[in-house]
N, C-alpha and C positions, 0 to 999 in steps of 0.2 A: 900295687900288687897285681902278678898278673894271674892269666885264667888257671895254670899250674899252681900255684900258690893256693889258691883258693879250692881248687878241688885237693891239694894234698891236704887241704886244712877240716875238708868239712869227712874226709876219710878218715881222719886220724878221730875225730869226733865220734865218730860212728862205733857204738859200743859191741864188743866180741860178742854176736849173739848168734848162735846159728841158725836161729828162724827168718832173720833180718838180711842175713846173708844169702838164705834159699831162696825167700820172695823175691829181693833183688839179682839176684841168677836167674830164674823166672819171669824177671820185666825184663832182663836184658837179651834174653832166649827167646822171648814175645816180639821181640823188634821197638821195643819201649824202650825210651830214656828216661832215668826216674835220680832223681836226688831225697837224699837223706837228709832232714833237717829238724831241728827240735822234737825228737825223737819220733817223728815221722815219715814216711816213704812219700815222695806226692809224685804224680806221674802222671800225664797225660792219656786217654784213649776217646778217640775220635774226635778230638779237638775238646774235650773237656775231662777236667784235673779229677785222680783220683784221690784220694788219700789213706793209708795205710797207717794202724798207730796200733804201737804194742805196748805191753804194760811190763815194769821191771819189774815188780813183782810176784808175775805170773809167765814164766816164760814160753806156754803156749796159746795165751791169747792173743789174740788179733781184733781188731776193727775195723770194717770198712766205711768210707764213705763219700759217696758224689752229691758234692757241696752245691747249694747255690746253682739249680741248672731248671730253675723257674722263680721269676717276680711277679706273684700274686694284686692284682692291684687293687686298690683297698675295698674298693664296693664289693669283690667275689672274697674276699677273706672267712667269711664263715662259709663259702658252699663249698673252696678249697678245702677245709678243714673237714667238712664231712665228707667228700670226696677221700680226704686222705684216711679218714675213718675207714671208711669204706673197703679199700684195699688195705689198710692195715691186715684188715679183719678176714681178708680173701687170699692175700698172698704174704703166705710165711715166711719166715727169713727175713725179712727184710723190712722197714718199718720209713714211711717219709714222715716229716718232723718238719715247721714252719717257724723261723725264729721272727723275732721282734716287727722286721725288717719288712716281713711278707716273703724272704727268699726260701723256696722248698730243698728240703735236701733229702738225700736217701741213706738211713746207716742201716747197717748191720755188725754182727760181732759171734764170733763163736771160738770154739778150740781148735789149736793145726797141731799135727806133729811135722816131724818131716819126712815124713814117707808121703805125704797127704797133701803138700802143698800146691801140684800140681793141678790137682782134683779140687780141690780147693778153690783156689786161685781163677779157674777158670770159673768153675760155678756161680763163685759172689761176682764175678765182673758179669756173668749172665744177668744175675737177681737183679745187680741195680741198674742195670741198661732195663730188665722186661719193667721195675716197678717204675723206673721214669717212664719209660712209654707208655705204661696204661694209665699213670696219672696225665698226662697230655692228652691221650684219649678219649676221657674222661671228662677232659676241658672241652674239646673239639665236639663231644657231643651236648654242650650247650649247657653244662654244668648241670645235668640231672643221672641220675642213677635208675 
């Protein structure tokens, strides 16, 4: 199969939504290359993946979220965790989350129309670019609050 094949395949895939459609006009208008797959947008910015997921049942939710972009190592796992308490609790919008693994991630999730997406769009890629860097920040000052 070749690379044609395959993007007509994961197009055709891609269900008529027009919030789906604006966000990805939006990555593509941003200078972003983004693919569609298992009913998510994943896209790169600044060398790490974002992810985008919508809900069929509600066709103006959205999710954001930048996966996996700290591995906690096991001795800081609790001071991570109140760290992430911490900015939970300071910076709204946007919440980091530590799975099994120790990898930190950052989600958020609210309502778009489409008048809004650009506004939008911009803003949570703000949130989760500022709440990764002050949880780093946070690391680099020596894991105290």
């Amino acid at each position: 199969m070749n690379v044609k094949e395959i993007v007509k395949g994961i197009v055709r895939k891609r269900p008529k939504n027009a919030l789906v459609d604006a966000v990805m006009g939006w990555i593509a208008k941003e200078g972003y290359k983004a693919d569609f797959k298992d009913g998510q947008i994943i896209f790169k910015v600044e060398g790490k993946f974002i992810i985008i997921r919508f809900d069929d049942n509600d066709k103006y939710y959205i999710s954001f979220m930048f996966p996996r972009f700290y591995e906690t190592p096991d001795e800081y796992k609790t001071l991570a965790l109140y760290n992430m308490n911490y900015l939970n609790n300071r910076i709204k919008y946007a919440y980091l989350c530590m799975d099994e693994e120790g990898w930190v991630s950052v989600f958020s999730e609210l309502t778009v129309t489409l008048e809004t997406v650009d506004y939008v769009m911009k803003r949570m890629l703000g949130i989760l670019r500022t709440m990764s860097i002050e949880f780093l920040n946070e690391i680099n000052k020596g894991w105290s609050i």
